[in-house]
Structure formats: structure tokens, C-alpha cells
C-alpha positions as CSV (number, residue, x, y, z in Angstrom):
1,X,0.0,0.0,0.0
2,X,1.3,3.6,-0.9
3,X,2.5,5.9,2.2
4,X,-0.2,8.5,0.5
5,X,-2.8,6.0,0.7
6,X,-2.1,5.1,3.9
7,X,-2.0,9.0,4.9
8,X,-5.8,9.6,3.7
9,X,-6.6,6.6,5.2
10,X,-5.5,7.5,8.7
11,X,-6.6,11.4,8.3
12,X,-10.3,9.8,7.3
13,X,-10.0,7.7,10.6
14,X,-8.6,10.7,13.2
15,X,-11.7,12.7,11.0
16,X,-14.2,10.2,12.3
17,X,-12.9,9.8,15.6
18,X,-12.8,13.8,15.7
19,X,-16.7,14.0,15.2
20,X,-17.7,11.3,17.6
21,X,-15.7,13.4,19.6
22,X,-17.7,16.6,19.2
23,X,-21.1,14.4,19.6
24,X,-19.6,12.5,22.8
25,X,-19.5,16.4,23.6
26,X,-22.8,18.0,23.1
27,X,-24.3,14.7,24.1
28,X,-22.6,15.2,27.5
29,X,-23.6,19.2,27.5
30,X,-27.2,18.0,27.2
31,X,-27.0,16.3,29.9
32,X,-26.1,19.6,32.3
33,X,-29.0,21.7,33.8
34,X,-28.2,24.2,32.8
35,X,-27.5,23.4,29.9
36,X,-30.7,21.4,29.2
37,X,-32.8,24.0,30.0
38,X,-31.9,26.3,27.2
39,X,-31.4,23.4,24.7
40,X,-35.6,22.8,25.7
41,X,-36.4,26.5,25.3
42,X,-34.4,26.3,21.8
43,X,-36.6,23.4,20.9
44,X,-39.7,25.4,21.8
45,X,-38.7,28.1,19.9
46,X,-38.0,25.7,16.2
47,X,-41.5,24.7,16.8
48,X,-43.4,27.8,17.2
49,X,-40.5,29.1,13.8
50,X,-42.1,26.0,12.2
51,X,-45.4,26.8,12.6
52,X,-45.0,30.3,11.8
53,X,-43.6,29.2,8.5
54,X,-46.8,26.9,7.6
55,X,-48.8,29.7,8.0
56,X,-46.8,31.9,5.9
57,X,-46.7,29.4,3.6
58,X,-50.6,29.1,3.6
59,X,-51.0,32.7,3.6
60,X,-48.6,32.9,0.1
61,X,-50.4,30.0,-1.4
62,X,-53.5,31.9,-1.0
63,X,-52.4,35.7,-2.1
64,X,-50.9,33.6,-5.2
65,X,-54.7,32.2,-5.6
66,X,-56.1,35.8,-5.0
67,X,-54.1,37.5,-7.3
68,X,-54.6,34.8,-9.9
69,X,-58.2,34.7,-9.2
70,X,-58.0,39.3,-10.1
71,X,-56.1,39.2,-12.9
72,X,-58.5,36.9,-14.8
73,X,-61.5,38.4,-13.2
74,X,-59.6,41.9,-15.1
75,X,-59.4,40.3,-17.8
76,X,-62.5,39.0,-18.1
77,X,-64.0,42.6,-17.8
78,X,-61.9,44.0,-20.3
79,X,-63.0,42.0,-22.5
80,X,-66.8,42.6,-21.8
81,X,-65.7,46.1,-22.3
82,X,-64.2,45.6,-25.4
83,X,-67.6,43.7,-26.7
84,X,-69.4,46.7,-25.4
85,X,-66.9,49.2,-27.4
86,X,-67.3,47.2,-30.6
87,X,-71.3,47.1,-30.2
88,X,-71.3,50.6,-29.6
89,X,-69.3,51.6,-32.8
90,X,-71.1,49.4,-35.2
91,X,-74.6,50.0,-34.2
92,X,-76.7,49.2,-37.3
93,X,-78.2,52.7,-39.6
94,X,-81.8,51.3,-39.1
95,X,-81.0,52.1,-35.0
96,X,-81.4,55.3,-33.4
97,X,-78.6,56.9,-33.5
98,X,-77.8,57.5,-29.6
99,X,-74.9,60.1,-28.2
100,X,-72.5,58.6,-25.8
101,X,-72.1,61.1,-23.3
102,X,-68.9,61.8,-20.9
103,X,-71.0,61.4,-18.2
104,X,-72.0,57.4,-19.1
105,X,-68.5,56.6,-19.2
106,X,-67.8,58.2,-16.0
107,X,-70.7,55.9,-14.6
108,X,-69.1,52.6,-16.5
109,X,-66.2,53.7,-14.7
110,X,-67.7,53.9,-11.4
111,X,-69.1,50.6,-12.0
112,X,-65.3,48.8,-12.2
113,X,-64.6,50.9,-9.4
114,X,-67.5,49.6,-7.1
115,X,-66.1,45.7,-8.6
116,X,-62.5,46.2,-7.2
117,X,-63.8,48.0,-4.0
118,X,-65.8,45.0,-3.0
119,X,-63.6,42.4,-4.2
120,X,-60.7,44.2,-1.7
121,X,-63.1,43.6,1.4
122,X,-64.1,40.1,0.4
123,X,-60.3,39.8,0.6
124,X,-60.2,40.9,3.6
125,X,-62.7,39.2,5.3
126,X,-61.3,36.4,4.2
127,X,-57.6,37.1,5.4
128,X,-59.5,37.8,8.6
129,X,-61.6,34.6,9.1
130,X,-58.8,32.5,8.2
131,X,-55.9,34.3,10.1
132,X,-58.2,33.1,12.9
133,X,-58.9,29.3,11.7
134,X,-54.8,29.0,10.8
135,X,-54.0,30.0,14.6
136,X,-52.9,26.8,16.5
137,X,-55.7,25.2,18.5
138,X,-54.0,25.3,21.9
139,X,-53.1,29.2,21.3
140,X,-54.3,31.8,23.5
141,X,-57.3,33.3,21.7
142,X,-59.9,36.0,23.2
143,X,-63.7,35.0,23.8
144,X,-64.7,36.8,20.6
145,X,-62.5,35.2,18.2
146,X,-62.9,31.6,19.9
147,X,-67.0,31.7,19.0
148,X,-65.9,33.3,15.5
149,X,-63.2,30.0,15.4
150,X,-66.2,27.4,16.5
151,X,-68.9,29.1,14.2
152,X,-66.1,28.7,10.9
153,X,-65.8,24.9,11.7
154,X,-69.6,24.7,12.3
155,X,-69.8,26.0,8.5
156,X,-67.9,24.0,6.9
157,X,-69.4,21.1,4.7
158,X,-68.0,18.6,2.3
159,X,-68.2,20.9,-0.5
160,X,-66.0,23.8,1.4
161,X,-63.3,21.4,2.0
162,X,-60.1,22.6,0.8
163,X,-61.7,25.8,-0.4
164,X,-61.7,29.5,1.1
165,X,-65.3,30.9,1.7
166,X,-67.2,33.1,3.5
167,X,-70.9,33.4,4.3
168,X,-72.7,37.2,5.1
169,X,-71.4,37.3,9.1
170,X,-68.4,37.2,7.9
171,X,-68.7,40.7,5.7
172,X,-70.4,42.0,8.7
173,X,-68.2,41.2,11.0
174,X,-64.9,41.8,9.2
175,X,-65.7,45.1,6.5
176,X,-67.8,48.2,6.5
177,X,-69.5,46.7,3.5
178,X,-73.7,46.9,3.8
179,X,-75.3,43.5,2.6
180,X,-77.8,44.9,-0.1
181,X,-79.3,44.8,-3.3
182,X,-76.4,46.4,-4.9
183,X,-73.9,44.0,-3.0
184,X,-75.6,41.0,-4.7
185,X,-75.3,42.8,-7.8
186,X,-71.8,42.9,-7.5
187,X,-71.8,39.0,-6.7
188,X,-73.4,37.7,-9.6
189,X,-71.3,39.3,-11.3
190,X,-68.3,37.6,-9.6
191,X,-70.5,34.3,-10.5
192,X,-70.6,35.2,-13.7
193,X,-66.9,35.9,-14.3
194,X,-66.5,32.5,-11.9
195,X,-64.8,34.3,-9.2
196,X,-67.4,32.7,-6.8
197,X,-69.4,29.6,-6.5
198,X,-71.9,29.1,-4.4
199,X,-72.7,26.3,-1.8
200,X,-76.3,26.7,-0.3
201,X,-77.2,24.0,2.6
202,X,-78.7,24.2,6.1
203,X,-80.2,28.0,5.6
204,X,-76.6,29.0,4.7
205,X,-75.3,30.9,1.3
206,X,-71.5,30.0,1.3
207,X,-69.6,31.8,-0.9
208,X,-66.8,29.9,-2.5
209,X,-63.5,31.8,-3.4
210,X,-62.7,29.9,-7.1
């Protein structure tokens, strides 16, 4: 056998013997009081890091959703628009001939406007209700958001599973928004563009995020 060989042989060995070592070591500091205190507090803490990242991790997967779910919701209504431009400028002569006014397209305007504002709170009622489902069930939470908590898992049916939704309490209860005619306007048109399913059962309209 070569002296070199023999060289990285016995360097590989000392290596080896080096690291058990450097366990033998820690293993022993482990065992100290002290010692053992902070190594349980430093456990504590890679478990509350750990779920901290699942969450953030949820909370990604779902603004990835939400901004895939706006841009083809936008695009969708463009291209409404667009059918609505091409109506307009090829009206047939037997028609009426009718002016389109600065103050109609202010009001289509208005309309897109009214879209995106609502679509921002259902957003954030929805951040809201499930900032509170994601917490950890053994976590410290007020009265107010436990019966919120219970009253989301009392909601929930086979055909919410795996989906975001929200029911009418939950706009109440998480945005300034007021629950009327022009609000269910707003949603059929979110149907329409499938931005929103819904899931009726037990008395309940649940609004699924799609």
C-alpha cells in the first residue's frame, strides 16, 4: 500500500474519531442543567418558527390564488368592455342613432370601481376569518375570536373542504360593506366571471372563493 494512501486513510479515521468526539460532547452538555434548560427552550422556539412558517406558507399560497383569481377576473371585464366598445361603434343605420355622453362613461367607470372596492373587502374578510382558523388550537385566543373559530368549523361542509369561503357574518363582521341589493349585484357578477361559487345548505349561502 502507498504511504499516500495510507496518509488519507489514517486522516479519514482521526476525521471520524474527531466528530464522535464533538457528539460525545454535546451529548454530554445536554445532559447539564443548565444546559438542558436552554437546549428545551431552543426546541420550543424551532417549533413555534415551524409553525410560523406553515402559515406563511398558507397565507402565500393563497395571495398567489387571489391575485390569480383578479387578474383573470380583469381580464374577463376587459374583455366585456371591449364587446361593449365594438357594439357601440357598429350600431346598425336602421337604429337610433344614440350620443354617448362623458357622463355614461364616467358611470361605467364607477361601476369597475364599485367591482375592485368589493372584491378588496371580500379579501379581507377572508384574510381575517382565516388568520383566525390557521392560529394553532391550543393558542391563546380572546372570547370573541374563539366563537368566531367554532362558528367557521360549524360551517364547513363537504363541498367547502379545501376551499376559502365566506358566508354574510363574515362581511359583517370583518368590513364596512352593507349587505344589499347592490352587494348581490356585485356578486353575480363575480359568478358570472367565476370568481365565486356558491354552496347553499342548512339556511346558509356560502360563498366559495374559485
Amino acid at each position: 500500500m502507498a504511504s499516500s494512501d495510507l496518509e488519507q486513510i489514517c486522516s479519514h479515521i482521526n476525521e471520524k474519531i474527531g466528530n464522535i468526539k464533538k457528539t460525545l460532547s454535546l451529548r454530554n452538555c445536554g445532559q447539564e442543567p443548565a444546559l438542558k434548560t436552554i437546549l428545551n427552550k431552543i426546541g420550543d422556539e424551532i417549533i413555534v418558527v415551524n409553525e410560523l412558517l406553515n402559515k406563511l406558507e398558507l397565507e402565500i399560497q393563497y395571495q398567489e390564488q387571489t391575485n390569480h383569481s383578479l387578474k383573470e377576473l380583469y381580464e374577463s371585464l376587459e374583455e366585456d368592455y371591449k364587446d361593449v366598445e365594438h357594439l357601440k361603434e357598429n350600431i346598425p343605420p336602421h337604429l337610433p342613432q344614440v350620443t354617448v355622453t362623458q357622463n355614461s362613461y364616467m358611470k361605467l367607470r364607477l361601476t369597475y370601481c364599485q367591482i375592485n372596492d368589493v372584491i378588496k373587502e371580500i379579501n379581507k374578510a377572508v384574510l381575517s376569518k382565516y388568520k383566525i382558523l390557521h392560529q394553532p388550537k391550543k393558542s391563546a385566543m380572546s372570547s370573541v375570536a374563539r366563537n368566531l373559530y367554532h362558528r367557521f368549523i360549524d360551517e364547513e361542509t363537504k363541498d367547502t373542504k379545501g376551499h376559502y369561503f365566506i358566508v354574510e357574518a363574515d362581511i359583517k363582521e370583518f368590513t364596512a360593506l352593507k349587505v344589499d341589493k347592490r352587494f348581490h349585484v356585485i356578486l353575480n357578477i363575480l359568478r358570472h366571471c367565476r370568481r365565486l361559487s356558491e354552496v347553499r345548505g342548512g339556511g346558509l349561502t356560502r360563498y366559495v372563493i374559485t
